[in-house]
Each structure stands twice: as C-alpha cells, then as structure tokens.
C-alpha positions in Angstrom: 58.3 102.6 112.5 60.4 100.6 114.8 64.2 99.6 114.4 66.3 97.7 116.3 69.9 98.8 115.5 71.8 95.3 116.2 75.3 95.0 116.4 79.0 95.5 118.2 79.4 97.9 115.5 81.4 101.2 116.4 78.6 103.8 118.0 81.6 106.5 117.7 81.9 105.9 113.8 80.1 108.9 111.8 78.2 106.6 109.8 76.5 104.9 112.6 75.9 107.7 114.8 74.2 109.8 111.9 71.7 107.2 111.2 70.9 106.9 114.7 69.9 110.3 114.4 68.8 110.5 110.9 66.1 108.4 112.1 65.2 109.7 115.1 64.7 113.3 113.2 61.9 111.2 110.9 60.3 110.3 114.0 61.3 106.2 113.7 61.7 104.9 117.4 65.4 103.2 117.6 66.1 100.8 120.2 69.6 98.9 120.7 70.8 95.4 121.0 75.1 96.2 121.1 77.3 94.2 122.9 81.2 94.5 122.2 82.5 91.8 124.4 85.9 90.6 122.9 84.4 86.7 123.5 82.5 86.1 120.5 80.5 83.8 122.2 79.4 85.8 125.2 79.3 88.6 122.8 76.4 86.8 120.5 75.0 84.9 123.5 74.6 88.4 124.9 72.9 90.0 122.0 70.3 87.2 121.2 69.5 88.0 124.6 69.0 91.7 124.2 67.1 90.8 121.0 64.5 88.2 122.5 63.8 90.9 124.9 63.9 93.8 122.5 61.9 92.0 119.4 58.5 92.8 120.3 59.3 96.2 120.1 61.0 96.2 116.9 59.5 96.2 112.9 63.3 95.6 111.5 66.7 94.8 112.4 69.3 97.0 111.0 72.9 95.7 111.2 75.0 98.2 111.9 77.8 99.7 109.5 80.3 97.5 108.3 78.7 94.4 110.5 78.7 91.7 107.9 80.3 88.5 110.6 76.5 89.5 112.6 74.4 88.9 109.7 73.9 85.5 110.3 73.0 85.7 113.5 70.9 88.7 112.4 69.3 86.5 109.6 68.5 83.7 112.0 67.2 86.2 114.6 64.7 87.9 111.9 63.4 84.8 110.4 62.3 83.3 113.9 60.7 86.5 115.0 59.5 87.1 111.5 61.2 91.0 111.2 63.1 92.3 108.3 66.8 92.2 108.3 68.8 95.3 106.7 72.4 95.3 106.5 74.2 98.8 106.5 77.5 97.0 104.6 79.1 100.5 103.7 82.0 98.6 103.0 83.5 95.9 100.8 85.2 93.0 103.0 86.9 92.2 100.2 88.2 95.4 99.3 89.2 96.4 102.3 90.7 93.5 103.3 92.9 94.0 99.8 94.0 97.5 100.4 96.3 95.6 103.5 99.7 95.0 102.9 100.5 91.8 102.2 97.3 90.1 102.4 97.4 86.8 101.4 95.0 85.4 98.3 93.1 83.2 100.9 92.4 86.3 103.4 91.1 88.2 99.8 88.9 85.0 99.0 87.8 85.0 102.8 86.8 88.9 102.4 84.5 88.0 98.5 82.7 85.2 100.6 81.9 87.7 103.4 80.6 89.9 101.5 78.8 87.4 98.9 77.5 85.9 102.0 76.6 89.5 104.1 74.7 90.7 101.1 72.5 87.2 100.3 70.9 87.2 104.0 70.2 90.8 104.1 66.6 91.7 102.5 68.0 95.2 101.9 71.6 96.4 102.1 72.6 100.0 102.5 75.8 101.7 101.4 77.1 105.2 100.8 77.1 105.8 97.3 75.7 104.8 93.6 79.0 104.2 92.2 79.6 101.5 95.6 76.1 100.1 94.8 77.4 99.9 91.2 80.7 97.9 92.3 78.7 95.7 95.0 76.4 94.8 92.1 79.4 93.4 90.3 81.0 92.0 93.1 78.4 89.6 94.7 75.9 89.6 92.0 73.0 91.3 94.4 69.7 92.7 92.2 70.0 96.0 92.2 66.3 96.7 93.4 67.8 95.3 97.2 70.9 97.8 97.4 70.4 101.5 98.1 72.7 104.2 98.3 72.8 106.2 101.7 74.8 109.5 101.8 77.4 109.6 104.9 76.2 112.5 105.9 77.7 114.5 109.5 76.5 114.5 112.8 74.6 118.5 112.9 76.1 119.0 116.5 79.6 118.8 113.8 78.7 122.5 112.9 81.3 125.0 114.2 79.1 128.5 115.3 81.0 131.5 114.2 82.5 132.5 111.6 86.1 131.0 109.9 89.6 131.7 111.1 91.3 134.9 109.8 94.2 135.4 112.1 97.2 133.0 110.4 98.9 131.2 110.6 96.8 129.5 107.3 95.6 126.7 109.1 95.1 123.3 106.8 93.5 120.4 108.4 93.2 116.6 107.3 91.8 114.0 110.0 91.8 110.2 109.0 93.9 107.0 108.3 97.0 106.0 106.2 94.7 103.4 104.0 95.6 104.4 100.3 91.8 105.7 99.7 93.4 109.0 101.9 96.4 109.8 99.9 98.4 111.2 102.7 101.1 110.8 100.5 100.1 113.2 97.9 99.0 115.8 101.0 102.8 115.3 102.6 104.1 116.2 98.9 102.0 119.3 98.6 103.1 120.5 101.9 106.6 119.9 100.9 106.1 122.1 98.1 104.6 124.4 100.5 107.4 124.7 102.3 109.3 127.7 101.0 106.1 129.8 102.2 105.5 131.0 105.6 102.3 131.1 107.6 101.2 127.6 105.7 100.7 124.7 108.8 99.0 121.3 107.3 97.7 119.5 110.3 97.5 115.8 110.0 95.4 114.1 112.5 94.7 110.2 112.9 98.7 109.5 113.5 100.5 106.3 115.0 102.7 104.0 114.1 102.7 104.7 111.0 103.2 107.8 110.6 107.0 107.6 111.8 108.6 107.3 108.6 106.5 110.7 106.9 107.1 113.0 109.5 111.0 111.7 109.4 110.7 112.4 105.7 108.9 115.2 105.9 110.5 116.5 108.6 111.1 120.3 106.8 107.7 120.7 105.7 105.0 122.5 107.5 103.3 119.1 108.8 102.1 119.1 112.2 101.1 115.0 113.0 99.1 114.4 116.0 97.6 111.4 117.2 94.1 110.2 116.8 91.7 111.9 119.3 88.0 111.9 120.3 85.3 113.4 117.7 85.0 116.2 120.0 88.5 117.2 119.8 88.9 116.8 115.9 85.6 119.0 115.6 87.7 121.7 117.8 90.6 121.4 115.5 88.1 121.8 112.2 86.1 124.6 113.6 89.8 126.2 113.9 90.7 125.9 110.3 90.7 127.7 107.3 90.6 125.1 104.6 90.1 121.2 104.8 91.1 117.7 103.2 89.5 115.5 101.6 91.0 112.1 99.8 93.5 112.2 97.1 94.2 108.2 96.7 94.9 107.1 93.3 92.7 103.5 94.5 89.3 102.1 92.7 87.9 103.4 96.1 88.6 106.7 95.9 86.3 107.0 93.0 83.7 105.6 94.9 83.5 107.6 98.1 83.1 110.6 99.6 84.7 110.5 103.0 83.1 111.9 106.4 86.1 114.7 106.6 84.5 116.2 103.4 80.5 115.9 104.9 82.2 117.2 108.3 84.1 120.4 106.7 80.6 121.5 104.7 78.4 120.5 107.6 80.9 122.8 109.8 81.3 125.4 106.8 84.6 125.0 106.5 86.1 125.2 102.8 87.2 121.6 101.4 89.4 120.5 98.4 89.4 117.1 97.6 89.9 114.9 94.6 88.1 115.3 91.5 86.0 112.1 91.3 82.8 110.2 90.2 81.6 109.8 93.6 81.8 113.7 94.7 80.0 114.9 91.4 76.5 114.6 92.5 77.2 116.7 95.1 80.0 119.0 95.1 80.7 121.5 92.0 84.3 122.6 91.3 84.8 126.6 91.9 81.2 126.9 93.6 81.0 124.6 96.5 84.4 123.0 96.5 87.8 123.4 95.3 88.5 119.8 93.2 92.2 118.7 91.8 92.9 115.5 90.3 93.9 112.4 92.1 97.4 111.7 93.7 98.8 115.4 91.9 100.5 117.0 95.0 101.1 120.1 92.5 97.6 120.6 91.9 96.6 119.7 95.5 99.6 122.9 96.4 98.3 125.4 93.8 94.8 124.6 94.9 96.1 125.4 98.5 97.6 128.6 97.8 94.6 130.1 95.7 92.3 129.1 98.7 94.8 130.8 100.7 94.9 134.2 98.9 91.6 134.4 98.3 89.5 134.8 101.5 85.9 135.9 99.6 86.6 132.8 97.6 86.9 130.2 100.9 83.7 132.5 102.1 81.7 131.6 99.1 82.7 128.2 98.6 82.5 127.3 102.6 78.5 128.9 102.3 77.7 127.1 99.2 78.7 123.8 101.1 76.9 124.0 103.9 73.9 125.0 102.1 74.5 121.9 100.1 74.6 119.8 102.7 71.6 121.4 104.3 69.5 120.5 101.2 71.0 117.1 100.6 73.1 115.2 103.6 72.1 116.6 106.8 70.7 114.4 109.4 66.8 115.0 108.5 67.4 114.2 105.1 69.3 111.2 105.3 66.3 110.0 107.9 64.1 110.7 105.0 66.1 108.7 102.6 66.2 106.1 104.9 62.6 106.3 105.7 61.4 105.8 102.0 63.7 102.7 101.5 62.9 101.2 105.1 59.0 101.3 104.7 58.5 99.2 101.9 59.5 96.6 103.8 57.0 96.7 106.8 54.3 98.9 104.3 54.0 100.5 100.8 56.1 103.8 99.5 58.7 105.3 96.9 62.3 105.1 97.0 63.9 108.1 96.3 67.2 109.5 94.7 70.1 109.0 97.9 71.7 111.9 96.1 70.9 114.6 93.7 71.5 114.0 90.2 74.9 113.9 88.5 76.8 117.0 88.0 79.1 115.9 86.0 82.9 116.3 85.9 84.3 119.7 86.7 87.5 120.9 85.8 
C-alpha cells in the first residue's frame, strides 16, 4: 500500500508523527504533499502541485490530523485521479472552536458546518477514540461503518532507557495547554494542597500568556511553570520524573480522550494519574496500570499524589504494567496495524479490527 499524507498539518504534533511511523512499521510506503505557506493560495496552488506529481505513486490520500479546511481540495484532488480520500479529523471544529472564550454563536455554527462538511467528503474518517466516534456520529450524522477509532499512541523514540528517578526532590510533571479538557486548574489546587510538604515540585510545561495569573495565584505552591519547548526537551523533562499528568477537565471532552501526555508517560514508563473516565477504561486499570481520581477533585488528584509518592514498588508496578500496555495495544506497530486493516478495504478486501481492547469498565 501507498499513501500520500496531504496537508499543512503540524508534522511535530504526536498524532501525525505516529502515524507516519505507524505505517511505515506495517510496511505502507508514505510519500508527502505539505506545504505551510501562510498564503492560502500559494499554499494550495503549491500542494496541487506536489500532488499531480506525487499521484501516480499514491493508492490514497490521507488528510492529515485535524485538516478539515484541505478536504475539499483533497476531495477534488481524489476524485480526478480516482484515489481514496481519508480524513484523520481527530477533532471536533465545533468543539473546539466552543471551548474558546467568548466565541460567538456564528464562529460555533461556522465550526458544525466544518465538520458536517470535513466528514461528508472523506470516504473514511479517523479519530482517537470510540466514545469521539460515538459523539461525531451524533454530531454530523456520518454512518458509523465510515468512522474508525485510532488510538493516539507515542512516538517509540518517546521511551526514556533506564530506570525512574529516585533521588528527590518528588518530581511531578504535566506538559500541555490551558484548554479546559487539561484541568490545570484542579492540578494548581492539588499542588496548593501540597504545599505544606517538602520535596513535592509539580512541573507545568506548555506556559505563556496565560499562565500569568496562576503562577501569581499560586505563587506559594510548589509549581514550577516553564514555557512550551521542543518534543525533545519535554521527553528530557519526562524521562526525569517520578510521576505524570494526565487531564482532569470537568468538559464533555475529557470523557472522550485520552491525551498524548498519558500515551507518552506509559510509552516512557513513567507512572501516570489521570482522570477517571469512559475514554481511559479500555485501556488503563485503576491500582494496576494507572492511578485514576475523579474529574476536577484537586483533593483526590493530592492524595493520589502523595500515595504514589510514598510508595516507590507501587509507581514500579504501575509504571511496568503501562508500558507493557502500551506495548500490546498503542505502540507504533500496532497502531500501523490498525490502520492497515481499516485502510485496505478501500483499495482491496480485509477486516477491521477493535482500535482498542475491550471495555474495562469503571474502576474506583
């Protein structure tokens, strides 16, 4: 098999580089047609380009994640050369574009029609999770038989040789944005609460402007703030840590994901708490694999901190079952195999499988 990944979509994101080489580990050849040119026009003229040059060596054209505003150029693209179009949506326009502050109603409307409109043109869309197939089912109306659930997933170059930190201080790391999926709130809280206890440092990395007000109001808790850096650097940080962060939102989306921090930690076998919801219980097991606390609850998100803390056999055990977890389920070769099963039928004959392993149900 041949894909053309197709797009100015971002080749640092984790999503898009693990499917580059999730599908490389199957064997699929991937070719490129990217252009990020901040003239739209030149932009598109430039990939049309890339693609008449590209097609004959193509079977599909996979949009990369999050590129719904190229589908129609995709669409037109595959129905003159006659090759399948695949959208990896992995989010909701709509959502996402509702989780801004102040967006207006039209700007909401604007992000439903995107997506509505992303999800018709594509003959097969992709996205990270059952429960997000479940809510883009609702959402645009799209058969289910044409959506497909993709785990995340983590780069394997993301795993940290050696084994974890012992010397403290207690090192506690979260990397990502302020969007309300994160709950960087509850995680400022908890480390407030942590901050009669010495030793404790909660590291907070994607900063900028708006983290000004939290580390003014959290100025005497153990809260380190740094500013966004490369992948390379946050992997550094991680394989540095003793525990890891997940989301603790209180948002519709939080149920729905499970963030590329939490695929990063168990990928680098690093010991992860993160919120207790549908989306995580196919894969990750309260007390065995993970260390799960309810939503938006900075006192369970504390406690859960200091019992990780205390108990360095218990972060051992959890921070091994992870990775083996992810080893069966998430890692590169097996999301290429995923993708593999659901990308054939389109250019030959084969079975879709499970994205995920089956349900584990709720733990406590």
């Amino acid at each position: 098999m041949r894909v053309c990944l197709f797009g100015g979509y971002d080749r640092d994101h984790s999503r898009n580089r693990v499917i580059r080489r999730a599908l490389e580990s199957v064997s699929v050849e991937v070719s490129e047609c990217y252009d990020r040119a901040s003239n739209r026009v030149l932009r598109a003229s430039r990939l049309v380009g890339q693609f008449r040059r590209a097609q004959k060596s193509a079977d599909l054209i996979l949009v990369g994640a999050s590129g719904h505003m190229y589908m129609p150029m995709a669409w037109l693209l595959g129905r003159i050369y006659r090759r399948p179009v695949v959208l990896d949506a992995f989010v909701s326009y709509y959502e996402v574009w509702c989780e801004e502050p102040g967006t207006s109603l039209v700007k909401r409307w604007a992000g439903l029609a995107v997506d509505w409109i992303a999800t018709r043109l594509a003959d097969l869309v992709l996205i990270d999770t059952k429960e997000h197939v479940d809510y883009l089912i609702r959402l645009t109306g799209t058969a289910r038989e044409r959506i497909h659930a993709v785990p995340v997933g983590s780069d394997a170059s993301v795993q940290v040789p050696g084994s974890l930190p012992q010397v403290p201080p207690f090192r506690v790391l979260f990397a990502g944005s302020f969007l309300p999926l994160h709950g960087v709130g509850t995680i400022c809280e908890a480390a407030r609460l942590l901050r009669g206890e010495s030793g404790i440092v909660i590291e907070i990395i994607g900063c900028g402007e708006a983290s000004k007000q939290l580390e003014q109001d959290y100025a005497d808790a153990h809260i380190q703030f740094r500013n966004r850096m490369s992948y390379t650097e946050y992997v550094a940080h991680l394989g540095q840590s003793h525990l890891a962060l997940g989301a603790f939102g209180t948002t519709p989306k939080t149920e729905r994901v499970i963030p590329c921090k939490v695929y990063d930690a168990m990928a680098a076998g690093v010991p992860v708490i993160t919120a207790n919801v549908p989306a995580v219980w196919g894969l990750l097991r309260h007390g065995e694999n993970a260390w799960l606390v309810p939503p938006g609850n900075a006192e369970a998100l504390a406690e859960a901190i200091r019992t990780l803390r205390r108990d360095a056999t218990l972060r051992a055990r959890l921070a091994g079952e992870a990775q083996a977890a992810f080893r069966r389920h998430c890692a590169p070769q097996r999301v290429g195999e995923i993708l593999l099963a659901i990308l054939e039928p389109l250019i030959g004959t084969s079975q879709v499988p499970d994205a995920i392993p089956p349900s584990c149900g709720p733990e406590s």
